[in-house]
C-alpha positions in Angstrom: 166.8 -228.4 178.4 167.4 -225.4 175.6 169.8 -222.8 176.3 167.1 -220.5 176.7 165.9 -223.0 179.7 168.9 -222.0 181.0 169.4 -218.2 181.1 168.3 -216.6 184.2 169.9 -212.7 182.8 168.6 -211.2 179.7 171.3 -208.8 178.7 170.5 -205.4 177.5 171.3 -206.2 174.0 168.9 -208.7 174.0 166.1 -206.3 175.6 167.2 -203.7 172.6 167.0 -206.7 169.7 163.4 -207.1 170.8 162.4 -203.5 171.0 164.6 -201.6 169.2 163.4 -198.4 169.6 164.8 -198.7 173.1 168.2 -197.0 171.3 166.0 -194.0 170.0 166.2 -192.6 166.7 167.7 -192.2 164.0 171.2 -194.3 162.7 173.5 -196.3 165.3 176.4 -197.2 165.2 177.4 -200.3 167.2 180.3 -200.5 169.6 180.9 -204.4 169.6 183.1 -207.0 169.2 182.9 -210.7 168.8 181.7 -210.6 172.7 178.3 -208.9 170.9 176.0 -211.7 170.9 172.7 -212.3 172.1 172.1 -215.1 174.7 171.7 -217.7 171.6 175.1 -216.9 170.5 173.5 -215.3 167.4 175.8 -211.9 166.1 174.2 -208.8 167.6 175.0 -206.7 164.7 173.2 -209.6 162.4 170.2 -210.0 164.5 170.0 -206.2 165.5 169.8 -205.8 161.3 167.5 -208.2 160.8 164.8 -206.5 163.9 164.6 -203.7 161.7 167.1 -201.5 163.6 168.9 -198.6 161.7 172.5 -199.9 162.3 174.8 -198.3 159.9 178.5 -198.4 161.1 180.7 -201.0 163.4 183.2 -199.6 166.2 185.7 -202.1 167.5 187.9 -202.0 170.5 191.1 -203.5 171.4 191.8 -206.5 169.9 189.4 -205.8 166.8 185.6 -205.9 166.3 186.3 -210.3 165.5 188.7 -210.1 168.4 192.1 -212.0 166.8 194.2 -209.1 167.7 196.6 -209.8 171.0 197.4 -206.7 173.5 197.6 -204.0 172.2 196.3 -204.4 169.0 193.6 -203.9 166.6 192.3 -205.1 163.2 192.6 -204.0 159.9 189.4 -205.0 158.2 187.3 -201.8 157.3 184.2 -203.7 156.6 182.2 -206.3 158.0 182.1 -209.4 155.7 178.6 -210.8 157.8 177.0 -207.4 157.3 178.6 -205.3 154.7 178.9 -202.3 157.4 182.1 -200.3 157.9 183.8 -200.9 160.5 186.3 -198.4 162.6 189.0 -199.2 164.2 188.8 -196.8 167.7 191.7 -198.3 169.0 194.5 -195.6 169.8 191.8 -193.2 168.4 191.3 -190.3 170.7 190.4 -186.5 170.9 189.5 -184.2 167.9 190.4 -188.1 165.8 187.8 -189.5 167.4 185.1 -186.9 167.0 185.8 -186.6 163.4 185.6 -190.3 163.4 181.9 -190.3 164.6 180.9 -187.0 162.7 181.8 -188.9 159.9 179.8 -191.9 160.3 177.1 -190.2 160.2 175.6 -192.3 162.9 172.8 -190.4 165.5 173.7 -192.8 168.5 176.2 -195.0 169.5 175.5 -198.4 171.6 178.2 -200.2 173.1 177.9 -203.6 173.7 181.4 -204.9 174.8 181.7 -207.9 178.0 183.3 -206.0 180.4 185.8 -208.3 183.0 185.4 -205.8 186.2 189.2 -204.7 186.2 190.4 -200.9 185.8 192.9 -202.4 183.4 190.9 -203.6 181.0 190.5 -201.3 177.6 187.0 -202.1 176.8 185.6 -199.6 179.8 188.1 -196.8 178.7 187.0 -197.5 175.2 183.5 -196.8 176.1 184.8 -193.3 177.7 186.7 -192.3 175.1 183.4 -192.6 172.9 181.7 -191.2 175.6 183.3 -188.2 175.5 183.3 -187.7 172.1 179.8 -188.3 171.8 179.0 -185.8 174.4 181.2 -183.3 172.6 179.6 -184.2 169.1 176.0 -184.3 170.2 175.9 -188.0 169.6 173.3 -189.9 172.5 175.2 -192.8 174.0 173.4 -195.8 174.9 174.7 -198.9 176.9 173.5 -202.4 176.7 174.2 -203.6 180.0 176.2 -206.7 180.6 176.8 -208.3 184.1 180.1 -207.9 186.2 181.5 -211.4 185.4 183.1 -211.3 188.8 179.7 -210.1 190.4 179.3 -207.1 191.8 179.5 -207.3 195.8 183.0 -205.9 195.8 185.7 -203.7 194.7 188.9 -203.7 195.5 192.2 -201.9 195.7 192.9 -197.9 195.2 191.4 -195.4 193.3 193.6 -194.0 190.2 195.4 -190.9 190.7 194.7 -188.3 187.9 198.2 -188.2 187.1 198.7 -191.6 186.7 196.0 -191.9 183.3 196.9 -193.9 180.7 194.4 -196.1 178.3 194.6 -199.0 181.2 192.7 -196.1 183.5 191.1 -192.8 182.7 189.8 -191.7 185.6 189.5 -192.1 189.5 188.1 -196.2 189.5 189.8 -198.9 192.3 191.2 -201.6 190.4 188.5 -204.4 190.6 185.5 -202.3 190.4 182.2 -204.3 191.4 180.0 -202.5 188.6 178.4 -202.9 185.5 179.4 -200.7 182.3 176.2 -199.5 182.6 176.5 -198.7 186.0 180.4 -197.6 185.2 179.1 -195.2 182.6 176.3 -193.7 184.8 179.4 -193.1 187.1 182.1 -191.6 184.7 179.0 -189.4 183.2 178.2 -187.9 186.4 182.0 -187.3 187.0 185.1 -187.6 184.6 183.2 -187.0 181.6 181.8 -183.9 182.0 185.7 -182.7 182.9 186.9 -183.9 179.6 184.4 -182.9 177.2 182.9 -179.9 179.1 179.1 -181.4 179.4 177.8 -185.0 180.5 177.1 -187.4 177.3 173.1 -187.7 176.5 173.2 -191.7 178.2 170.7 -194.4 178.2 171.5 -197.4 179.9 169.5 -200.6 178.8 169.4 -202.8 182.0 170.2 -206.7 182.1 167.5 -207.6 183.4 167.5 -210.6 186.2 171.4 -210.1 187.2 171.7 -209.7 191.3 175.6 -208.3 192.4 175.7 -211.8 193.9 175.9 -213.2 190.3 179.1 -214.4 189.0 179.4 -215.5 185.4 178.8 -218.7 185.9 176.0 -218.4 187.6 174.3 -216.0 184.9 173.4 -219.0 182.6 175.2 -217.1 179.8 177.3 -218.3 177.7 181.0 -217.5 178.1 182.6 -215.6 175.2 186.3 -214.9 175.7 186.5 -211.2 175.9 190.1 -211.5 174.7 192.3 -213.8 173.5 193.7 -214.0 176.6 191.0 -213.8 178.9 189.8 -217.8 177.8 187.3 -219.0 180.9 185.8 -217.4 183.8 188.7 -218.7 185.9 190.7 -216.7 184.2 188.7 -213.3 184.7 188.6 -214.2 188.5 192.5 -213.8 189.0 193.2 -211.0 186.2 192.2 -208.3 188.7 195.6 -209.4 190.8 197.7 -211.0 188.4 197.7 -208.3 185.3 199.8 -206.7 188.1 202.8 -209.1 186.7 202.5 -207.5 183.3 204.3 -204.7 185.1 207.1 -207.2 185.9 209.9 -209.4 184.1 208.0 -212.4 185.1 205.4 -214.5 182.8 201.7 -213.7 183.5 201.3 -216.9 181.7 200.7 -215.4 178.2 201.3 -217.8 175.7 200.4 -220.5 177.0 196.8 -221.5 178.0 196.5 -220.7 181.3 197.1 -217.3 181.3 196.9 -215.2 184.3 196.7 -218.3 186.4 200.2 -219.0 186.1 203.0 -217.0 186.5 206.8 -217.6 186.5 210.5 -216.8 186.0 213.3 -218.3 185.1 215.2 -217.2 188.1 212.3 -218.6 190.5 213.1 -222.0 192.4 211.5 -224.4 195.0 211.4 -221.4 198.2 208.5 -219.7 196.5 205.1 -222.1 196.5 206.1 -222.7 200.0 206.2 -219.3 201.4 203.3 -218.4 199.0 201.3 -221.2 201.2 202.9 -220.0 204.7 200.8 -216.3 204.0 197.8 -218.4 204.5 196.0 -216.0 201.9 192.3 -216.7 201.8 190.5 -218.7 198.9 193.4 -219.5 197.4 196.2 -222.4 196.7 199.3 -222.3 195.2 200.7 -225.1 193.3 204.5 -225.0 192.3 205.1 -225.6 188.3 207.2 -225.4 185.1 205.8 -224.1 181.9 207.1 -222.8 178.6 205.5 -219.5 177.1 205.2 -220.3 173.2 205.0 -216.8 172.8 205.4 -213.3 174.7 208.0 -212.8 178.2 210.7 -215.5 178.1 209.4 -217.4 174.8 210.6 -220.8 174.4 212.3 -221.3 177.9 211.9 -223.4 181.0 209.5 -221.4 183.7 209.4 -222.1 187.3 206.5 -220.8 189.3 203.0 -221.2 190.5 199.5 -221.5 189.6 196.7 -220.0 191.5 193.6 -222.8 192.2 191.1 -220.4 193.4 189.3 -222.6 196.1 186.7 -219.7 197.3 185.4 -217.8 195.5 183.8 -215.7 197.5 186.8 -215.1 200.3 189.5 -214.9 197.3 190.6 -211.3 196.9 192.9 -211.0 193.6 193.9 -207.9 194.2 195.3 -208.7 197.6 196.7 -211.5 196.8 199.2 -210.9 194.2 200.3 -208.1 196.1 201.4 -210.5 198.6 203.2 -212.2 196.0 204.8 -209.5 194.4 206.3 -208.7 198.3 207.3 -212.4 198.7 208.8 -211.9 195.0 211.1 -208.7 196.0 212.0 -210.2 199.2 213.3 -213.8 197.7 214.8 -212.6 194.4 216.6 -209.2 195.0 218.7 -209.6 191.9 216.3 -211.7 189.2 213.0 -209.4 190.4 212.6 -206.4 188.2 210.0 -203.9 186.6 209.2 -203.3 183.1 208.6 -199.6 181.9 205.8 -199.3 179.5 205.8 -199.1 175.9 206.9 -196.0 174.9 205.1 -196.2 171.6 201.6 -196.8 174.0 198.8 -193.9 174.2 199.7 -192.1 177.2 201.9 -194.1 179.0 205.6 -192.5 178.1 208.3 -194.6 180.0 206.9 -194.9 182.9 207.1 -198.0 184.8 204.0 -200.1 183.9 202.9 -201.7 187.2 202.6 -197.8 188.1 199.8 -197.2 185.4 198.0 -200.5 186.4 198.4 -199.3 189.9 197.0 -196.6 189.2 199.9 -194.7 190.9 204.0 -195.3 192.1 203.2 -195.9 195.8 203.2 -199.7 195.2 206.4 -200.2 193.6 208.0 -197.5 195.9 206.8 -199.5 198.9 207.9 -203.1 197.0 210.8 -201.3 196.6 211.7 -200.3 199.8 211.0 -203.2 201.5 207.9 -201.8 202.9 204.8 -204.3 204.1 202.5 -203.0 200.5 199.4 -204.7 201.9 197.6 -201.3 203.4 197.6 -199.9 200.2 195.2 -202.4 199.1 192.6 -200.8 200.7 190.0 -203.0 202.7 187.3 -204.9 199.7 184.2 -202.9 200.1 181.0 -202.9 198.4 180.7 -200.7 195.4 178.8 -197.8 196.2 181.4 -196.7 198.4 182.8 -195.7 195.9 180.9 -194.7 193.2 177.7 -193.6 195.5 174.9 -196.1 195.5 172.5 -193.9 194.2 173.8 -194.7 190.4 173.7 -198.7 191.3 171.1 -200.0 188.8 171.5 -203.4 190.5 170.8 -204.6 194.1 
């Protein structure tokens, strides 16, 4: 059987390749990084070139348009050695920077073709905003090439952001797993954040994935998996982030650095008490198996780890969110004086030195609550479908 055999979604990007007049006219620039392919694994920028698009410019993200960069960082390259485009670097590139940016292309219309993993935190969605605005500020039309919700799209999870609380890892008023699409996220932020920031909504197309249902999971897509981020390495990974990013926030290893990240997580102040009462929550679609690692890189390089890894059992009854909350509480409570909270990069877009698990929060109430010894599990807010949220009249999926 071919891979095509395979496939039950065609992404939008592959819908655009084979009519791409679906982007409109005149020159586009492509928001993409190494996530950009079409179900054959073939380049979109290459094969959107060679259907006798007008692609004249490359925007990448985090992490860089070939995606070697680790949090937090870009690329340097400035052109595209498959294509010969430039390539810009958006990354940390906001406001009257970023408009220029754009004006200067000279591009008509920007499409964004980025794999989204369905968490607040992660940059690629507030990337797209960022352009967004700019676009609707420079008269640029914004089109998305829709990708599914690798963690499907029957739930969200956790609070909405308070305004206050923006930063790069959350722009506007989103809960932290988010059940949508970028597509569907854009239709969203156009209708409501954007027109705040830039004074009008962008001019936005949205180029459906056709055949994705919200009960789809990425595995169940039949595409192929393309790690987002150099971090973010199978889908088993992307099922836990939307808990366990939570721990970047803290002085214990989410497991970067070595290659389970985000499944793992440890200290070296953590001992035998903590798998056990981990297992006596009886959390839901989850087991937690006590381990050692070392981190060959990142929080507590080179040393000894104690801790646990998360063996997601169900899928479908496993809330991340939820669940590391519970840990963090059974964290506080058995490590008073080895438990602490990291305050966020100073030198980081918007984020000051505030404490980080705040940003990714989305507010302080969390950590106050951790803090005070308070049960933090009603601020998780009950897992609800989607549209509660972001009104079911912009769902482009059922």
């Amino acid at each position: 059987m071919s891979t095509d055999d395979r496939v039950a979604v065609t992404p939008g990007i592959a819908r655009l390749h084979a009519s791409p007049g679906r982007a409109g006219p005149g020159r586009l620039g492509l928001v993409t990084n190494h996530t950009g392919v079409l179900p054959d694994l073939r380049p979109a920028a290459t094969a959107l070139l060679e259907a006798g698009a007008r692609l004249v410019a490359l925007f990448g993200p985090e992490h860089g348009l070939h995606g070697t960069g680790q949090a937090g960082e870009g690329e340097a390259a400035r052109t595209d050695p498959a294509t010969g485009l430039p390539v810009h670097d958006t990354y940390r590139c906001g406001g009257e920077r970023l408009d220029r940016l754009l004006l200067d292309s000279g591009v008509d219309a920007l499409v964004y073709d980025l794999q989204d993993i369905g968490a607040r935190f992660y940059t690629y969605v507030w990337t797209m905003f960022d352009l967004m605005v700019s676009a609707a500020r420079t008269g640029v039309r914004f089109v998305v090439a829709d990708r599914p919700n690798p963690l499907g799209g029957l739930v969200s999870e956790g609070p909405l952001l308070q305004e206050e609380w923006a930063s790069f890892v959350g722009r506007a008023a989103v809960p932290v797993r988010h059940g949508l699409t970028c597509g569907e996220l854009a239709r969203h932020l156009n209708a409501s954040a954007v027109p705040r920031a830039a004074g009008r909504a962008a001019d936005l197309t949205v180029i459906e994935a056709v055949g994705w249902r919200r009960a789809m999971d990425a595995e169940t897509t039949g595409l192929p998996w393309v790690a987002p981020s150099p971090n973010m390495p199978t889908p088993a990974t992307a099922a836990v982030y939307p808990g366990t990013c939570l721990f970047e926030g803290t002085n214990l290893s989410e497991g970067r650095g070595t290659t389970q990240p985000f499944e793992i997580v440890g200290a070296p102040y953590i001992d035998a008490r903590f798998a056990p009462s981990l297992a006596e929550l009886a959390l839901p679609g989850v087991h937690f198996r006590d381990l050692w690692f070392v981190p060959a890189f990142h929080k507590h390089a080179g040393r000894p780890l104690r801790g646990v890894q998360l063996h997601v059992t169900d899928r479908q009854a496993f809330t991340p969110v939820r669940t590391a909350v519970a840990m963090l509480a059974v964290l506080r409570r058995l490590y008073p004086d080895g438990f602490a909270w990291h305050t966020a990069d100073a030198g980081a877009e918007g984020t000051g030195h505030r404490h980080f698990v705040d940003l990714l929060w989305g507010s302080d109430r969390l950590r106050r609550a951790l803090d005070a010894g308070d049960d933090p599990l009603p601020l998780c807010a009950p897992a609800a479908p989607p549209g509660r949220w972001a009104g079911d009249d912009l769902l482009l999926y059922r």
